[in-house]
N, C-alpha and C positions, 0 to 999 in steps of 0.2 A: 618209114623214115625216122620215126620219135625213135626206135631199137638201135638204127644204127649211130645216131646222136649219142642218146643213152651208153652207147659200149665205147664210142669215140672219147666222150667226157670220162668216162672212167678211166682209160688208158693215161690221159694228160694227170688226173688226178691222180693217180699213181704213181706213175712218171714223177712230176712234180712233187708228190709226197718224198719218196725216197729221194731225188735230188738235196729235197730242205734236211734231211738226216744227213746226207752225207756232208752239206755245208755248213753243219753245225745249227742252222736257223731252225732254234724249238719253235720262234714265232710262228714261222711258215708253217710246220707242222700241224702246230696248232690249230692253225684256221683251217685246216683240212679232215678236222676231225669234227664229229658229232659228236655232241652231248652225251648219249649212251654209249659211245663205242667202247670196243671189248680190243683185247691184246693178249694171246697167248701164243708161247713159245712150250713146244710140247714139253711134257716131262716138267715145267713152271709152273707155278700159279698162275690164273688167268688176272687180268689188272680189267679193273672196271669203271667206267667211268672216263670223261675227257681232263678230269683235271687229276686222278691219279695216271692216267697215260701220257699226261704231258709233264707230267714231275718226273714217271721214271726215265723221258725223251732228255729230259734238261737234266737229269744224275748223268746219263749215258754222257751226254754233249762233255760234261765240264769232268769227267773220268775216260775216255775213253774216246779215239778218235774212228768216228767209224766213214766205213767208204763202202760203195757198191758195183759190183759190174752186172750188170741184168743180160743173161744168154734170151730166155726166151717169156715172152707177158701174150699170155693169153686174156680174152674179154670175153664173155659169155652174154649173153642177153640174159633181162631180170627172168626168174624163175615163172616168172604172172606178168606180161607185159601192159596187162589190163589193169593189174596194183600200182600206182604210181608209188606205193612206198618200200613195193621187192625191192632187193640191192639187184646191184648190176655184180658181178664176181670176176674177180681177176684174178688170175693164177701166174706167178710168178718163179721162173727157175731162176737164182741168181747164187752168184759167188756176193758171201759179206766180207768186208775186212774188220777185224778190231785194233785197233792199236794203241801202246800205251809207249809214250819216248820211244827208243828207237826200235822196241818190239812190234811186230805185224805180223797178224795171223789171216792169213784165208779160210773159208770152209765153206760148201756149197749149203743153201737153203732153198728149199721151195715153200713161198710164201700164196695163202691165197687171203685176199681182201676184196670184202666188202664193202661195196661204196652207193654210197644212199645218195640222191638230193645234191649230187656234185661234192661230196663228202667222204671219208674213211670213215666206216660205221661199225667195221669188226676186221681184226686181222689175225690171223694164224700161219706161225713159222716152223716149218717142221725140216730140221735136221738129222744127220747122224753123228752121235758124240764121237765115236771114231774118226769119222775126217775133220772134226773138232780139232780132237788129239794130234793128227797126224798135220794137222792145219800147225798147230803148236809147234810141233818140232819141229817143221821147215821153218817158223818165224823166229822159233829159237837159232836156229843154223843160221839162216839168213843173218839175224843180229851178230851173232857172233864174229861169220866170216863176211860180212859188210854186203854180200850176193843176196839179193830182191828178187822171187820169183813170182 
């Protein structure tokens, strides 16, 4: 029963986590993060630390309006159910949005995170710069011709 706890808790914490990003709440973010956690976006520098990942959370917040729709969040049991300090892993397929004024870009991401202790302890987002791009020019189009897809 402690496993299925364990992957239950991670799912709200995840959930939860990316809700407080898309409502702008660094705070919230914050407290869902541990001490050591890590943040990489491939092809990026990885960010280290809970107080440079919550600076670059709070640059994003006050540049850049960001939104999510989550397709599918998987939970995995921790690695060592017998370590109480394995993460628990969730894997993440979602559409991100960016937006700056009336620009809005879509592009799929599959994210998986680490979650320690009822915590974000490491997260890696792996996209394709292509539907990056191709994300861009429907939000260019969209702005232009006032159509939201």
């Amino acid at each position: 029963m402690a496993a299925l706890t364990a992957q239950t808790d991670a799912d709200v914490v995840v959930r939860t986590f990316f809700d407080a990003l898309a409502n702008g709440s660094t705070a919230t973010a914050a407290d869902l993060l541990t001490d050591d956690v890590w943040w990489s976006n491939i092809g990026l520098p990885t960010i280290r630390g809970k107080r440079a990942v919550v600076n670059a959370i709070a640059a994003m917040h006050r540049n850049v309006h960001f939104d999510v729709q989550t397709h599918h969040l998987a939970v995995s049991a921790p690695a060592d159910p017998t370590d109480p300090s394995a993460p628990t892993i969730v894997l993440t397929e979602r559409t991100d949005y960016l937006g700056i004024g009336p620009f809005r870009m879509g592009f799929w991401v599959c994210g998986r995170l680490e979650v320690r202790n009822g915590r974000v302890s490491g997260w890696q987002d792996y996209f394709s710069t292509t539907n990056m791009a191709r994300g861009a020019v429907r939000g260019l189009v969209g702005m232009v011709t006032g159509r939201r897809g």
